[in-house]
C-alpha positions as CSV (number, residue, x, y, z in Angstrom):
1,X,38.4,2.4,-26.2
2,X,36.3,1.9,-23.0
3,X,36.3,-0.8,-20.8
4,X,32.8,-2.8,-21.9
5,X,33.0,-4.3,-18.2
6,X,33.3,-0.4,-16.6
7,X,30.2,1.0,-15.3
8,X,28.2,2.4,-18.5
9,X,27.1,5.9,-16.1
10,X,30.8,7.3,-14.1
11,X,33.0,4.9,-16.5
12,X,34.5,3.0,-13.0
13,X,36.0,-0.4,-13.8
14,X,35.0,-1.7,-11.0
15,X,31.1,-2.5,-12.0
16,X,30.1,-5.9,-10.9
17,X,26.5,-4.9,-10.3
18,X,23.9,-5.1,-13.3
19,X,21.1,-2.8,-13.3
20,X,19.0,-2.3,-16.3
21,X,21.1,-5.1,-18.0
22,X,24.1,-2.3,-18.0
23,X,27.5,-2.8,-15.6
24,X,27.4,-0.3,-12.5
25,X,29.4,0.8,-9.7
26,X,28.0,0.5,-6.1
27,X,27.4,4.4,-6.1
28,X,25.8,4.8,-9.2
29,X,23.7,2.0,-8.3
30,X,22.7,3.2,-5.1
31,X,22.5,6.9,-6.8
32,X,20.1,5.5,-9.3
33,X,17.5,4.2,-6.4
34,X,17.8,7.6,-4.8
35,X,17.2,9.5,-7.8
36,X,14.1,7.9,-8.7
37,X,13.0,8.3,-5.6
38,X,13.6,11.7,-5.1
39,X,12.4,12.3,-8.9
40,X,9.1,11.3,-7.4
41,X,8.9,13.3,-4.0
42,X,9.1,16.1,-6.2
43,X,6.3,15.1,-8.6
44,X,4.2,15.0,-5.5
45,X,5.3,18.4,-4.1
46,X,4.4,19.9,-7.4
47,X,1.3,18.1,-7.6
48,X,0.1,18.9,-3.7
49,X,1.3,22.0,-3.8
50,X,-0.9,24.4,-2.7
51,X,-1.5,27.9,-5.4
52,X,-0.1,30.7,-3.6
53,X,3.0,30.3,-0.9
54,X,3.4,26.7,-0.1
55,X,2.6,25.1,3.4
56,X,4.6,22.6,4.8
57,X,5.1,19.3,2.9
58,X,3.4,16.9,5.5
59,X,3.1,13.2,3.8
60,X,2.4,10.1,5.6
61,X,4.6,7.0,4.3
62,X,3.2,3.0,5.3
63,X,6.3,1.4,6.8
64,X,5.6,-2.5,6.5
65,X,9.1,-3.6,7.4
66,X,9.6,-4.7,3.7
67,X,12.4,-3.7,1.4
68,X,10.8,-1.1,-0.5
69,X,9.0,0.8,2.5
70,X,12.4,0.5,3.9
71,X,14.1,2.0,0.9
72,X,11.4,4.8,1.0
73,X,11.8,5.4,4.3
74,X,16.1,6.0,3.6
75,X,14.8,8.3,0.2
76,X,12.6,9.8,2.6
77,X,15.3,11.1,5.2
78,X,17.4,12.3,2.9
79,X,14.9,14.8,1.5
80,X,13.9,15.7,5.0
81,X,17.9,16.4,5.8
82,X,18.1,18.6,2.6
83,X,15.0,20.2,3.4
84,X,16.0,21.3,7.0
85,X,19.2,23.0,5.5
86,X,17.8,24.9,3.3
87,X,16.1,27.9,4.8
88,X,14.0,28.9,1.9
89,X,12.7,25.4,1.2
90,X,9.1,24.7,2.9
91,X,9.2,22.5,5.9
92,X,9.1,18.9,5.3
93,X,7.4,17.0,8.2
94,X,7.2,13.3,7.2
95,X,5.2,10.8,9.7
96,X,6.3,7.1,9.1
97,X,3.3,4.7,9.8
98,X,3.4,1.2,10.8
99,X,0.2,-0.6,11.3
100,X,1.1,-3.6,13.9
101,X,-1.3,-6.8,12.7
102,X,-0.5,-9.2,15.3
103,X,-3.0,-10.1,17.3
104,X,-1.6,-11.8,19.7
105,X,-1.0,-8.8,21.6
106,X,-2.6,-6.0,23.4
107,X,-2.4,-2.6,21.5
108,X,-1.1,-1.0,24.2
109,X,1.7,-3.4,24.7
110,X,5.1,-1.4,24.8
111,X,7.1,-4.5,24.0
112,X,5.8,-6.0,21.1
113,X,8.0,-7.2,18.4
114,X,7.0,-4.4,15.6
115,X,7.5,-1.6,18.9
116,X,10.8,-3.3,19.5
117,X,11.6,-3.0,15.5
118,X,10.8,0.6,15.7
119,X,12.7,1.6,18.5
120,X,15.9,1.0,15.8
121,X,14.5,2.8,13.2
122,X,14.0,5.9,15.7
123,X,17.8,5.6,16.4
124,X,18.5,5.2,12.7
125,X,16.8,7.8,11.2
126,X,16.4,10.4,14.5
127,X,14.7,13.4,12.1
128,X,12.2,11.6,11.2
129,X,8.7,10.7,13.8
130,X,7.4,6.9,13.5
131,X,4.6,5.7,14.9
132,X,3.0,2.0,15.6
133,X,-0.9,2.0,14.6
134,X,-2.3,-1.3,15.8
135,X,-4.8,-3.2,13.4
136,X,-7.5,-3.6,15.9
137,X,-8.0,0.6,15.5
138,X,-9.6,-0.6,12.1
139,X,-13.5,-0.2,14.5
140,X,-12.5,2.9,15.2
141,X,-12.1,4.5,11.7
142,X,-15.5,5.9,9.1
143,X,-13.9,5.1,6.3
144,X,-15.9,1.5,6.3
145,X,-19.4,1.1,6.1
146,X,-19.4,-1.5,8.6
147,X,-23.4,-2.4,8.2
148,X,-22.8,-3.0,4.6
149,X,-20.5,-6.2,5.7
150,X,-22.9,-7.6,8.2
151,X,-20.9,-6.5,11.3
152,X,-22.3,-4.6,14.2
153,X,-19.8,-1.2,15.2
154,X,-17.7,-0.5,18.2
155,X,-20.5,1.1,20.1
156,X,-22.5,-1.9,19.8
157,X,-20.0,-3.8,21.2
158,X,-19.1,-2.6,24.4
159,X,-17.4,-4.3,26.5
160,X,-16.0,-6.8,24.1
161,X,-12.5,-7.0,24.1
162,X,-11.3,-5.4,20.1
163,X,-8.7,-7.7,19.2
164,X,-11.3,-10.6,19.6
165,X,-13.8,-9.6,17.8
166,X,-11.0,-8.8,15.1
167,X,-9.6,-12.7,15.1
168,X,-13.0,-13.1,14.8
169,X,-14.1,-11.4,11.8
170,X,-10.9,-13.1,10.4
171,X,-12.4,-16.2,11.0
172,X,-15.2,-15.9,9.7
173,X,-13.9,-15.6,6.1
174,X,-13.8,-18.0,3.5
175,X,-10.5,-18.4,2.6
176,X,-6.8,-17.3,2.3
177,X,-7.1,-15.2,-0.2
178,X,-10.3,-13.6,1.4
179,X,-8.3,-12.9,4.6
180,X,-5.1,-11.6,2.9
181,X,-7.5,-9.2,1.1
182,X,-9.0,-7.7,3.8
183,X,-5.7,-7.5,6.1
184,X,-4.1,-5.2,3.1
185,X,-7.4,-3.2,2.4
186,X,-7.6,-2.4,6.4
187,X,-3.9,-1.5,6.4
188,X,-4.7,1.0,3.6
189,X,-7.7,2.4,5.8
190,X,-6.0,2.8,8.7
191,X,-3.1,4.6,6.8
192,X,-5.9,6.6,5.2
193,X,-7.8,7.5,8.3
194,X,-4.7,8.7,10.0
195,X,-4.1,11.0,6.8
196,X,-7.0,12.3,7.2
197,X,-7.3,12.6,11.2
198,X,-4.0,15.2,11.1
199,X,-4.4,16.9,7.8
200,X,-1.8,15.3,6.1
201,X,-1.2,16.1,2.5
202,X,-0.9,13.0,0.7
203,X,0.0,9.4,1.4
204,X,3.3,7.5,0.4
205,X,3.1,3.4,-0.2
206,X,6.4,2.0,-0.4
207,X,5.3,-0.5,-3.7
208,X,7.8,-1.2,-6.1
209,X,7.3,-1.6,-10.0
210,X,6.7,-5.5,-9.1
211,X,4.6,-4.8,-6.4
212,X,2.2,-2.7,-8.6
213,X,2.2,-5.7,-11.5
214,X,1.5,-8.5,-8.6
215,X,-1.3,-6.2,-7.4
216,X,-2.8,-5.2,-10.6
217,X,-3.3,-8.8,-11.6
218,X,-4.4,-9.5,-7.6
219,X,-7.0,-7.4,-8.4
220,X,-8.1,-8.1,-11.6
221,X,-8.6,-11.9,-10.4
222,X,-10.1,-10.3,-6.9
223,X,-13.2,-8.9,-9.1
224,X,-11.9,-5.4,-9.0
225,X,-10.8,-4.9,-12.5
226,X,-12.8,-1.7,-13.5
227,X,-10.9,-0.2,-10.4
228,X,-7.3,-1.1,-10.9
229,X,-6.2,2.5,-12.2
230,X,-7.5,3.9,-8.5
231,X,-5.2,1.1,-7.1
232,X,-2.2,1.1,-9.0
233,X,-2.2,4.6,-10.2
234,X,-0.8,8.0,-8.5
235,X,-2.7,11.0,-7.7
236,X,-6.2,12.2,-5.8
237,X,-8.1,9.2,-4.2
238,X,-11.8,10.0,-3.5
239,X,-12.7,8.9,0.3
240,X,-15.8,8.1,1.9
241,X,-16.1,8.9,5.5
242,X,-19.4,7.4,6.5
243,X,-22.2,9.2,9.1
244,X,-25.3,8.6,11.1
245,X,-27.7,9.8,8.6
246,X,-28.6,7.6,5.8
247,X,-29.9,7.6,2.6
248,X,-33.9,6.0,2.2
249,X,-32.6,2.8,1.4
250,X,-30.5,2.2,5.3
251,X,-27.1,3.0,3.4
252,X,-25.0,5.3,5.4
253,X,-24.7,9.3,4.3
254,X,-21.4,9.3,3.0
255,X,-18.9,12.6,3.2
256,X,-16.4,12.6,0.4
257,X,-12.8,13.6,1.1
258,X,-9.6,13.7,-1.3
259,X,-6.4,12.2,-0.4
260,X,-4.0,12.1,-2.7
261,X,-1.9,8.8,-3.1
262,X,1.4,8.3,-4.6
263,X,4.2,5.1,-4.9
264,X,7.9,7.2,-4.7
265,X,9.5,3.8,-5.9
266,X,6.9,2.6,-9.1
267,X,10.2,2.7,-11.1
268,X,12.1,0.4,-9.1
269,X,12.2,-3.0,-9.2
270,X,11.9,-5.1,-5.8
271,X,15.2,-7.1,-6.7
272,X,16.8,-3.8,-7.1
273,X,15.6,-2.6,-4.0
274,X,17.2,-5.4,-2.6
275,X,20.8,-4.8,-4.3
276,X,20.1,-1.1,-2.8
277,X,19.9,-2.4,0.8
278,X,22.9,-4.8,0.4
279,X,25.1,-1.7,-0.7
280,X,23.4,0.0,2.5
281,X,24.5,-1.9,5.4
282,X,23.0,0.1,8.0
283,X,19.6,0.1,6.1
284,X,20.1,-4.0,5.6
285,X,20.5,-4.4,9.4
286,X,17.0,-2.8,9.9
287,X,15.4,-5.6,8.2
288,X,13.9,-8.4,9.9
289,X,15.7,-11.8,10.0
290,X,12.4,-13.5,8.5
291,X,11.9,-10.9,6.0
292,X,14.8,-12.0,3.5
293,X,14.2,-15.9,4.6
294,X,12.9,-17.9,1.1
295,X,9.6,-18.7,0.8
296,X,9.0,-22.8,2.0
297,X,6.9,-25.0,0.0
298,X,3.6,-25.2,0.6
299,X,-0.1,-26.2,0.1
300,X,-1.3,-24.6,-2.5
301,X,-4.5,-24.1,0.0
302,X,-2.9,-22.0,2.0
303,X,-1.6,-19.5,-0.3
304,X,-3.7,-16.0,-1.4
305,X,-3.9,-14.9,-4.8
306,X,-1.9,-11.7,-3.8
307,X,0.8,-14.0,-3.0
308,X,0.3,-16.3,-6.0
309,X,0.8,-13.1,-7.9
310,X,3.9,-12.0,-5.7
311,X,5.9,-15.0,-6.1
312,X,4.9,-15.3,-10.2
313,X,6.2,-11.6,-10.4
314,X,9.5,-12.1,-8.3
315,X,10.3,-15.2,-10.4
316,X,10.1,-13.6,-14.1
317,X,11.2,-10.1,-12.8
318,X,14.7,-10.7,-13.7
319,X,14.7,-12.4,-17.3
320,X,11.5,-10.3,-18.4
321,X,11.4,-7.2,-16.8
322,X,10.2,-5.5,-19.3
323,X,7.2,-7.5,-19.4
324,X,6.4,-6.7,-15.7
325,X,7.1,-2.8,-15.9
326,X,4.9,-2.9,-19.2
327,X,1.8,-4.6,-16.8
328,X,2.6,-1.0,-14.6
329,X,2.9,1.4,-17.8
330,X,-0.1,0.1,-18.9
331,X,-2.1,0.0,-16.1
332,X,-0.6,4.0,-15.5
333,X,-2.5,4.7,-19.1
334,X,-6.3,3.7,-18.1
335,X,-8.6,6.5,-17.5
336,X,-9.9,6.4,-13.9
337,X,-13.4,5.9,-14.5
338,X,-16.1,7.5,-12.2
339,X,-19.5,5.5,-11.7
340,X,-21.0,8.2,-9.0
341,X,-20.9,5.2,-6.4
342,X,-18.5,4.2,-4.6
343,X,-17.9,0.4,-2.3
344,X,-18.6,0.9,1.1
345,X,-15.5,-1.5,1.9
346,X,-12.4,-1.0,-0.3
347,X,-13.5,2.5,-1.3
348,X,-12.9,2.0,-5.3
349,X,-15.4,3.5,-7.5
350,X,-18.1,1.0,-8.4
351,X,-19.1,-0.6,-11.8
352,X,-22.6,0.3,-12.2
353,X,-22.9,-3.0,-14.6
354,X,-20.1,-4.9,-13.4
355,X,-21.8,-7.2,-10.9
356,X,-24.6,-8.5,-14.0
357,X,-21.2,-9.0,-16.3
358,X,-19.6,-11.3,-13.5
359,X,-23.2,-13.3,-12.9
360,X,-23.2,-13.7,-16.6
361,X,-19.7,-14.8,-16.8
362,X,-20.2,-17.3,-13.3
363,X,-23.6,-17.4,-13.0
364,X,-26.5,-15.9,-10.3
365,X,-25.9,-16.9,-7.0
366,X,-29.5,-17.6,-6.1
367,X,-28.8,-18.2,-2.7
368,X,-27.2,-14.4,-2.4
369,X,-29.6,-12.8,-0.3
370,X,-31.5,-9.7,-1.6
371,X,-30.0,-7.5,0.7
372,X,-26.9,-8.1,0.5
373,X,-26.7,-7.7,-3.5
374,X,-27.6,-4.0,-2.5
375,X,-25.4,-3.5,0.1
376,X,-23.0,-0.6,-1.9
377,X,-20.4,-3.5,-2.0
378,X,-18.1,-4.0,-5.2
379,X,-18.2,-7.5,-6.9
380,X,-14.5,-7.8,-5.2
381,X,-15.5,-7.2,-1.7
382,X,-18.8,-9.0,-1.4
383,X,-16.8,-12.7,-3.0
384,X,-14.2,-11.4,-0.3
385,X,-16.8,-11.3,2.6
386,X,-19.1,-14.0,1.3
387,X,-16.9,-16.3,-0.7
């Protein structure tokens, strides 16, 4: 009769690891990550595979320093190893991304503490090409309307120094959760324009299952509900690159552009991710000091709803993760809905009726001005901007 304690996959006795409420071994546990990382790599080759003889597989993966894009990054080395030893296999040509948001730096400077960080994942992983993107690039890219958010563009700006006007703009919004919103949506544009800038096939977010269910319910409480299958879900994302001309009404002429976006590790959960790295030693030492520190208490004034959400979903992952993978599997169901329109700042498609729904729900801001109710903004992103 088996041991009950032995690990329920290679039948070791030594299984003090729990994953999926089963006993495992340390290398079926870190096999398991692997595997359903790799599982989805290939459901995005076979989805971005081009008819005829396939090109190179050229993705570009957001490295944020966190578990998971660090776990992605590991899942994402191995394929590129396998790949390069394997002659008939299409070239694999992975660029790992890290968008630098400090801004009390230059974005030039050489030295910084995410360049530093870098540096030892170069000499970690030396098949692989990483590069530091810093946030104050976000004037430069089209994907943003920026007259639609009230802000004048880099070339009306000249001579005023970028990271300035970028802690401005920051500044200027109404609250935590307002600034935490728009640091993650310019991440995601910056990842986005770089894509798009060097032909890459698709792009890779390192968010685990619990990562998905804190930002599905973000973004329901955000007032981007109708969008939340764009956000959550993989596959072609529609992107607006934005133009001189515009339409009669002073809108911009938007150019629409697919990029398809995919989450390798949706079927992981973050606690497991970080089991993965403590079996990994090499991949734990890569993580910052301040990274795996415990969140302090705080005023409840200074938290986002993102993090709200975060901290809710690391706290129940454990006893009911069921419930949050369900919040995922759900979510994975919803047709992505097309309205013809789409926000000129987060990109998601726009609910034709969703702004009267809302006023009914809160009420009309009668203050709003005219303008600004037309300027292509979701419900999300105009509370985001305006409070």
């Amino acid at each position: 009769m088996a041991n009950p304690s032995s690990c329920r996959r290679c039948k070791n006795v030594d299984a003090p690891y729990n994953l999926r409420n089963d006993p495992t071994c340390r290398d079926c546990f870190i096999d398991y990550v692997e595997t359903k990382g790799g599982r989805r790599l290939g459901a995005v080759a076979r989805d971005t595979r081009a008819p005829g003889r396939p090109g190179p597989r050229r993705y570009l993966a957001g490295l944020s320093f966190g578990s998971s894009s660090v776990a992605m990054t590991h899942v994402l080395d191995k394929s590129a190893r396998f790949h390069s030893s394997t002659k008939a296999s299409p070239a694999f040509e992975p660029l790992i991304v890290h968008v630098d948001t400090d801004l009390s730096h230059a974005a030039a400077q050489s030295d910084s503490p995410a360049q530093k960080l870098l540096s030892r994942y170069r000499e970690r992983f030396p098949n692989m090409s990483f590069e530091c993107v810093h946030l104050s690039r976000i004037w430069n890219v089209t994907t943003i309307d920026w007259s639609a958010l009230g802000v004048a563009t880099a070339g009306d700006q000249d001579g005023v120094n970028e990271i300035e006007r970028l802690k401005t703009f920051f500044e200027s919004l109404p609250s935590m959760t307002s600034k935490a919103d728009i640091l993650r949506l310019f991440i995601r544009h910056l990842l986005l324009d770089v894509a798009l800038e060097r032909s890459y096939t698709a792009v890779l977010l390192g968010h685990s299952t619990t990562a998905l269910a804190a930002l599905t319910l973000a973004e329901v409480a955000n007032g981007r509900g109708f969008a939340v299958p764009w956000q959550i879900n993989d596959g072609p994302f529609t992107v607006c690159k934005y133009h001189s001309g515009t339409y009669p009404s002073g809108l911009k002429q938007p150019s629409e552009v697919q990029m398809p976006i995919y989450y390798p590790l949706r079927e992981v959960f973050k606690n497991e991710l970080i089991t993965y790295l403590d079996l990994v030693p090499s991949l734990k030492e890569l993580m910052p000091r301040d990274n795996t520190a415990a969140h302090g208490v705080v005023s409840h004034k200074d938290l986002s709803i993102a993090e709200v959400m975060e901290r809710y979903f690391d706290s129940v992952e454990g006893p009911y993760s069921g419930i949050v993978a369900n919040v995922v599997r759900t979510t994975g169901k919803l047709d992505r809905a097309t309205s013809g329109g789409f926000c000129h700042m987060c990109g998601m498609t726009l609910d034709e009726q969703g702004d009267s729904r809302w006023a009914g729900e809160l009420g009309d801001d009668s203050d709003e001005p005219r303008a600004l109710q037309n300027a292509g903004l979701c419900y999300g992103c105009r509370r985001t901007i305006h409070g």
